[in-house]
TIVO-2410 file (N, C-alpha, C; in nm, 3 decimals):
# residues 98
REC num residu      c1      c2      c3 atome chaine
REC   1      X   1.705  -0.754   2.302     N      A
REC   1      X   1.591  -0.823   2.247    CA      A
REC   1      X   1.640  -0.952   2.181     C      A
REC   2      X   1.516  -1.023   2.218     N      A
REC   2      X   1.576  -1.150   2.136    CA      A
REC   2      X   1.541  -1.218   2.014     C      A
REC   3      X   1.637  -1.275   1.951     N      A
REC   3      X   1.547  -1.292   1.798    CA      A
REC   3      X   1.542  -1.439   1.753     C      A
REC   4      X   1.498  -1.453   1.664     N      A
REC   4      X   1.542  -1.640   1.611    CA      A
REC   4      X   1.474  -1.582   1.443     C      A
REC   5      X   1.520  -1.650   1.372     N      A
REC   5      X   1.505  -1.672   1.216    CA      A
REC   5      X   1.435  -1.794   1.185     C      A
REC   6      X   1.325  -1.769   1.107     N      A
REC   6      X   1.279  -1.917   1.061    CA      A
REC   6      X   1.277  -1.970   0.902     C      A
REC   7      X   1.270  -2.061   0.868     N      A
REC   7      X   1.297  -2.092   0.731    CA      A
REC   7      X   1.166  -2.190   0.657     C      A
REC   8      X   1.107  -2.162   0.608     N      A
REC   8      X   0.973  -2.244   0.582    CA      A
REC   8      X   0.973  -2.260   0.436     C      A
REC   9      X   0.909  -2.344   0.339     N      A
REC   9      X   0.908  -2.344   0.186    CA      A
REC   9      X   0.780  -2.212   0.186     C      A
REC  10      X   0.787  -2.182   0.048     N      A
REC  10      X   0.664  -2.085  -0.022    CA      A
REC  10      X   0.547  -2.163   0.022     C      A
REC  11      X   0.559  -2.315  -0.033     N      A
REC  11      X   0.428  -2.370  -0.070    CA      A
REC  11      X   0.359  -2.403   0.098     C      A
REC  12      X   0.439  -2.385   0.192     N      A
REC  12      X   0.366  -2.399   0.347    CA      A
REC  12      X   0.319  -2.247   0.365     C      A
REC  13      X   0.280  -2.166   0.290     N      A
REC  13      X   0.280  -2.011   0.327    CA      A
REC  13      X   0.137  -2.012   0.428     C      A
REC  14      X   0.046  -2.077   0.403     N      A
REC  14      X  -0.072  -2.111   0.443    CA      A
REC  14      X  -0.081  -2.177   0.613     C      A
REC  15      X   0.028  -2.287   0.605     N      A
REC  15      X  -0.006  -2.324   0.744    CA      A
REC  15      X   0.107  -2.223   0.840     C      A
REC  16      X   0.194  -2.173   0.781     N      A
REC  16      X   0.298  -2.071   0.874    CA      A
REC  16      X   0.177  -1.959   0.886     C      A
REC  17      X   0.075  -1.948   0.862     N      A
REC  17      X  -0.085  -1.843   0.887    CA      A
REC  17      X  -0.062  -1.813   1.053     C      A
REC  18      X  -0.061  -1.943   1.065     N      A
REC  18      X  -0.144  -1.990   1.226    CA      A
REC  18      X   0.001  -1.923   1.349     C      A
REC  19      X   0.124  -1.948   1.266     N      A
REC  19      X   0.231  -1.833   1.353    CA      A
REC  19      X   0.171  -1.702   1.354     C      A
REC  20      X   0.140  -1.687   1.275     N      A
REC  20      X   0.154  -1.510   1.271    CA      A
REC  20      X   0.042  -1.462   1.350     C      A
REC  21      X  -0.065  -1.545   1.372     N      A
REC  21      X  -0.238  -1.525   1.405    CA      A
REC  21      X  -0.207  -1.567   1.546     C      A
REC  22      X  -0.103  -1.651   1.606     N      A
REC  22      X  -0.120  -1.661   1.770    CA      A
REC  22      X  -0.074  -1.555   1.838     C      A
REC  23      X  -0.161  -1.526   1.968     N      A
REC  23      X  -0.148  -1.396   2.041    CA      A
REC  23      X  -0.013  -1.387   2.081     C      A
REC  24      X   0.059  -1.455   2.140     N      A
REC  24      X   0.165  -1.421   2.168    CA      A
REC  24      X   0.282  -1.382   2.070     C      A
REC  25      X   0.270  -1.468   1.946     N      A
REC  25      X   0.396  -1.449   1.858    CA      A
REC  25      X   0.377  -1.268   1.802     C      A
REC  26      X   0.197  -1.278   1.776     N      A
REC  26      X   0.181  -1.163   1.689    CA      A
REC  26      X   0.203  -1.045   1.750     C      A
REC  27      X   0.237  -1.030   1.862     N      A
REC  27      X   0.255  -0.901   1.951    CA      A
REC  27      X   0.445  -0.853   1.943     C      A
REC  28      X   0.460  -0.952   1.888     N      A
REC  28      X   0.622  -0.927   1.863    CA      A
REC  28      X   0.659  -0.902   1.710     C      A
REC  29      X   0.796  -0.825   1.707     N      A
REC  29      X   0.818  -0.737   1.553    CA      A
REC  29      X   0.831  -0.862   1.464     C      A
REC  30      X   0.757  -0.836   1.400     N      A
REC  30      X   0.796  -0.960   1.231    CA      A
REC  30      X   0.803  -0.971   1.136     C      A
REC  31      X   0.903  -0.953   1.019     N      A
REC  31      X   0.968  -0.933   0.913    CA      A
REC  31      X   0.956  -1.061   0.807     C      A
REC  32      X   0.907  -1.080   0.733     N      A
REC  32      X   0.861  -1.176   0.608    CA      A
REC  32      X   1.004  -1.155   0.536     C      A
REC  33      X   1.022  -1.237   0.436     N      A
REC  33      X   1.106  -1.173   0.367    CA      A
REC  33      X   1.114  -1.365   0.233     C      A
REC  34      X   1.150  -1.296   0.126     N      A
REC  34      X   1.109  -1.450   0.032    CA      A
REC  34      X   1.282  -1.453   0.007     C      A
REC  35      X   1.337  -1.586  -0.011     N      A
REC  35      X   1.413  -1.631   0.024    CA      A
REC  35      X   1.539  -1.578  -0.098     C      A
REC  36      X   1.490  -1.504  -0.217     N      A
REC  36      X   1.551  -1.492  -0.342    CA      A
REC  36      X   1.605  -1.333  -0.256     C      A
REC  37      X   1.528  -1.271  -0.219     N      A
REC  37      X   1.529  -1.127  -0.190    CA      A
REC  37      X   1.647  -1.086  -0.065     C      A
REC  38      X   1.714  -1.237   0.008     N      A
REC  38      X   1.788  -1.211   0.103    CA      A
REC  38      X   1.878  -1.324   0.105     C      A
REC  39      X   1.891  -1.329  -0.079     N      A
REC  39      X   2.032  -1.408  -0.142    CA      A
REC  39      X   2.015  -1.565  -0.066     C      A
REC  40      X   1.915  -1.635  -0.078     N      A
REC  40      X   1.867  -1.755  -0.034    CA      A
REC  40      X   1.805  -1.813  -0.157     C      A
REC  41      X   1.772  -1.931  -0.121     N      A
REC  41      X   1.710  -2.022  -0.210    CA      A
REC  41      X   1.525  -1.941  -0.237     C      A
REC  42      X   1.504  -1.960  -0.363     N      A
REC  42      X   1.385  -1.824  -0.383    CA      A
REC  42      X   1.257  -1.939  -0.329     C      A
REC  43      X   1.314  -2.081  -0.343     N      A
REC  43      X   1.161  -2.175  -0.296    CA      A
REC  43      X   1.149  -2.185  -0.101     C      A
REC  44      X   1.211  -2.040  -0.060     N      A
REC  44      X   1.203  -2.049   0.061    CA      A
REC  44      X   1.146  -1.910   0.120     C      A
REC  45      X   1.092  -1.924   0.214     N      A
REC  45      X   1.045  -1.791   0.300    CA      A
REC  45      X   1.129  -1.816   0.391     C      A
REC  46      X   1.172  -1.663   0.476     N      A
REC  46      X   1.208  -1.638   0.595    CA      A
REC  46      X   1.153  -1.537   0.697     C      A
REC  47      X   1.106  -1.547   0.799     N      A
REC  47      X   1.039  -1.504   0.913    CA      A
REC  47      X   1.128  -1.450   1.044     C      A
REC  48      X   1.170  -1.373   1.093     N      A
REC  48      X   1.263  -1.280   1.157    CA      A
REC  48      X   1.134  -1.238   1.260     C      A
REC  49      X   1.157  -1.333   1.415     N      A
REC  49      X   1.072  -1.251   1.498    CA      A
REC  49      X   1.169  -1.214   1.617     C      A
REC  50      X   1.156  -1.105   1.650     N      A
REC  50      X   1.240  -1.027   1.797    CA      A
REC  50      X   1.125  -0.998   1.853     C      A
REC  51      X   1.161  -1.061   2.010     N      A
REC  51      X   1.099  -1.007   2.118    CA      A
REC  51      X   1.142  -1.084   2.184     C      A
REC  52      X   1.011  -1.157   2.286     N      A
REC  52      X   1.081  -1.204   2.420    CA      A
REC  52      X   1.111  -1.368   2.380     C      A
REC  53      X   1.173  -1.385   2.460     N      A
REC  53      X   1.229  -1.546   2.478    CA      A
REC  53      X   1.098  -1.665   2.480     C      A
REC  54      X   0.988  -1.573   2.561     N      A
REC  54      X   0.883  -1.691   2.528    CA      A
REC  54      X   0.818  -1.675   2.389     C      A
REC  55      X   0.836  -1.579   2.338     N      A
REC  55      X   0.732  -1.589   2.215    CA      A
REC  55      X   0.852  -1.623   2.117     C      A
REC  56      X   0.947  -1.625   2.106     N      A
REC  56      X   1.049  -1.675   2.038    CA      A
REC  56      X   1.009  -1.864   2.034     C      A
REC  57      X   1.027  -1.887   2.156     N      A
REC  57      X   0.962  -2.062   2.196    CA      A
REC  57      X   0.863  -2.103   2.121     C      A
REC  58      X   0.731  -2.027   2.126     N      A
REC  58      X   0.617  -2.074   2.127    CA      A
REC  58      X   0.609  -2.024   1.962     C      A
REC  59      X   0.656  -1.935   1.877     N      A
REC  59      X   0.726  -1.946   1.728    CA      A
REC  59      X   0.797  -2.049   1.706     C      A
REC  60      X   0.852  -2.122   1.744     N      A
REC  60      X   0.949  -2.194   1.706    CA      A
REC  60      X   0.898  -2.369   1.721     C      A
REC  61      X   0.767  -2.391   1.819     N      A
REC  61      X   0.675  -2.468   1.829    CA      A
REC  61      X   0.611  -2.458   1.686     C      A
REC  62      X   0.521  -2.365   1.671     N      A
REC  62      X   0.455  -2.350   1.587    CA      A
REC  62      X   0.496  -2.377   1.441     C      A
REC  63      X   0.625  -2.330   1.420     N      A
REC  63      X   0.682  -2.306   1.320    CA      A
REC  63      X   0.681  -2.471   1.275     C      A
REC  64      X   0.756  -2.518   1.385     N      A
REC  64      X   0.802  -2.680   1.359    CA      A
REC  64      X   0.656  -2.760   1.316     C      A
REC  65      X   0.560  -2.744   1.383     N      A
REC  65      X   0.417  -2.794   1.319    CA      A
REC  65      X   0.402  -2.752   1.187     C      A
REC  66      X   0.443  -2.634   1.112     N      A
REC  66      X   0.371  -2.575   0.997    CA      A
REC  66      X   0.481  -2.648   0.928     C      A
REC  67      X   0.555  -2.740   0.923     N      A
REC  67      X   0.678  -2.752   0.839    CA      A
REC  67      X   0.831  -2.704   0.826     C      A
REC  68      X   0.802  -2.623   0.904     N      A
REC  68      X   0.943  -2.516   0.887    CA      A
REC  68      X   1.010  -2.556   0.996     C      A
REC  69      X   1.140  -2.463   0.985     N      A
REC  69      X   1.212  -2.494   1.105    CA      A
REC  69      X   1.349  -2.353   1.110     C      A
REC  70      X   1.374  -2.375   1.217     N      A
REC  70      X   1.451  -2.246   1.295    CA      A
REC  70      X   1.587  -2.215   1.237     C      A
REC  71      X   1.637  -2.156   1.166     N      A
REC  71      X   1.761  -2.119   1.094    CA      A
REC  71      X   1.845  -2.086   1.211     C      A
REC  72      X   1.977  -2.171   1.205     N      A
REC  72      X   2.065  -2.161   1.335    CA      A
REC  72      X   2.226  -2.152   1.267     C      A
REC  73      X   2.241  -2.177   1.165     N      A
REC  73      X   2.386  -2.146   1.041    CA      A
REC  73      X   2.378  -2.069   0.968     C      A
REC  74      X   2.461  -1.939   0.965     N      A
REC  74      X   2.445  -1.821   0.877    CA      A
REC  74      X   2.332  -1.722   0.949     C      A
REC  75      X   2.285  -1.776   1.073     N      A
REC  75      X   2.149  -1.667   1.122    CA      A
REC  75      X   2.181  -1.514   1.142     C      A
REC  76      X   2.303  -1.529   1.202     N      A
REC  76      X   2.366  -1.369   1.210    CA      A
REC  76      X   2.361  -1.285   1.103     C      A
REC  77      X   2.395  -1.370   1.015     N      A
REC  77      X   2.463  -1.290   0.871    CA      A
REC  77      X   2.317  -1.244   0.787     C      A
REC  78      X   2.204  -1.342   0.852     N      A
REC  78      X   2.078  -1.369   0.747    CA      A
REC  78      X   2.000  -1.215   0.867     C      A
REC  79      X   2.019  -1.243   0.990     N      A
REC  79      X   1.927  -1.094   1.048    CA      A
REC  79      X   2.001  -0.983   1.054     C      A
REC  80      X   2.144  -0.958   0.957     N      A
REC  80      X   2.212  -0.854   0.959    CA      A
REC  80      X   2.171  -0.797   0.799     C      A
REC  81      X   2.150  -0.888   0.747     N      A
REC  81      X   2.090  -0.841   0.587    CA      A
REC  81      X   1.951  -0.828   0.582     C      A
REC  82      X   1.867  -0.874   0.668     N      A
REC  82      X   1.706  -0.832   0.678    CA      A
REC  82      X   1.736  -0.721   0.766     C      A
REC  83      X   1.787  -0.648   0.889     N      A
REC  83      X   1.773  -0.573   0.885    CA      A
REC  83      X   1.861  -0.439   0.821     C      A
REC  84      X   1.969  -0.491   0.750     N      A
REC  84      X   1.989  -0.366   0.678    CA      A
REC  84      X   1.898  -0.296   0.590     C      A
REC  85      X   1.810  -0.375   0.540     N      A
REC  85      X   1.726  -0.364   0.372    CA      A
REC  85      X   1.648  -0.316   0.456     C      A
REC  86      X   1.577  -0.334   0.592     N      A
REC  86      X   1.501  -0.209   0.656    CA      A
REC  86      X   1.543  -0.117   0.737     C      A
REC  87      X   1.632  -0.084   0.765     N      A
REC  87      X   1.746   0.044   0.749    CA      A
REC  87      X   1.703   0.109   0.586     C      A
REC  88      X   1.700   0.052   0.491     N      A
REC  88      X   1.741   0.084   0.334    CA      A
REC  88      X   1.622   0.124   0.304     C      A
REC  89      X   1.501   0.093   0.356     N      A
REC  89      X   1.383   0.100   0.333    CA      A
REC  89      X   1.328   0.267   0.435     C      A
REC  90      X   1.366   0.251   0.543     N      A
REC  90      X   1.345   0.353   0.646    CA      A
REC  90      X   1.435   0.462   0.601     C      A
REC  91      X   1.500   0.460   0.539     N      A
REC  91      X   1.615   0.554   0.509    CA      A
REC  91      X   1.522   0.650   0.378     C      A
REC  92      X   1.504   0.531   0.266     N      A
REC  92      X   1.432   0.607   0.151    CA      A
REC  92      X   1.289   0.697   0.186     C      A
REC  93      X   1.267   0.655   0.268     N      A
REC  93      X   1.112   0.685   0.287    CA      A
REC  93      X   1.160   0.823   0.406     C      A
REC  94      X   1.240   0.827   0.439     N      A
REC  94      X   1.292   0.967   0.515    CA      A
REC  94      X   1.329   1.094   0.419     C      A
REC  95      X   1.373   1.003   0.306     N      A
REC  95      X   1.373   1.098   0.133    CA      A
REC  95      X   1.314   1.169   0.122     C      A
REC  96      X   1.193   1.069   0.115     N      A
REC  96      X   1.056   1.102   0.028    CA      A
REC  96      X   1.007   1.217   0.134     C      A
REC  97      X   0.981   1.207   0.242     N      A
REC  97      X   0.869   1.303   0.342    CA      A
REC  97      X   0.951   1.380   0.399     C      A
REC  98      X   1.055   1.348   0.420     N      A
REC  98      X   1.183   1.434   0.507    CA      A
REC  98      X   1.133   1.570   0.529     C      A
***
């Protein structure tokens, strides 16, 4: 699967809307995450979408209109720590109901 990371300010939270609301992006897995919470700058959001190569594209269009833009330095390290914390999250909640 394929992924890309995006990096947008807080204060664009509004026009990064219109990513999440197009049919193609929204059919693919997508992980929010605020920029303090995954040891980043806290006046930043980050957006983690996996799926296919075109909706990766057509995110990454979008993204660039809303202000933001595609995290390509440190991206490994940044979708190895978003998804551990949901590992960390899926794990607790196996606790709880187990």
């Amino acid at each position: 699967m394929v992924y890309a990371i995006f990096q947008y300010k807080k204060a664009d939270g509004q026009k990064v809307e219109a990513v999440l609301a197009d049919d193609i992006v929204s059919r693919q897995s997508i992980v929010l995450r605020d920029g303090d919470a995954v040891g980043k700058d806290k006046e930043h959001k980050f957006m983690l979408v996996e799926g296919s190569e075109e909706a990766i594209k057509r995110a990454e269009e979008l993204v660039k209109v809303s202000g933001g833009a595609r995290v390509t330095e440190g991206a490994e390290t940044l979708h190895a720590t978003i998804k551990a914390q949901d590992d960390e999250a899926a794990s607790g909640m196996g606790m709880i109901f187990g």
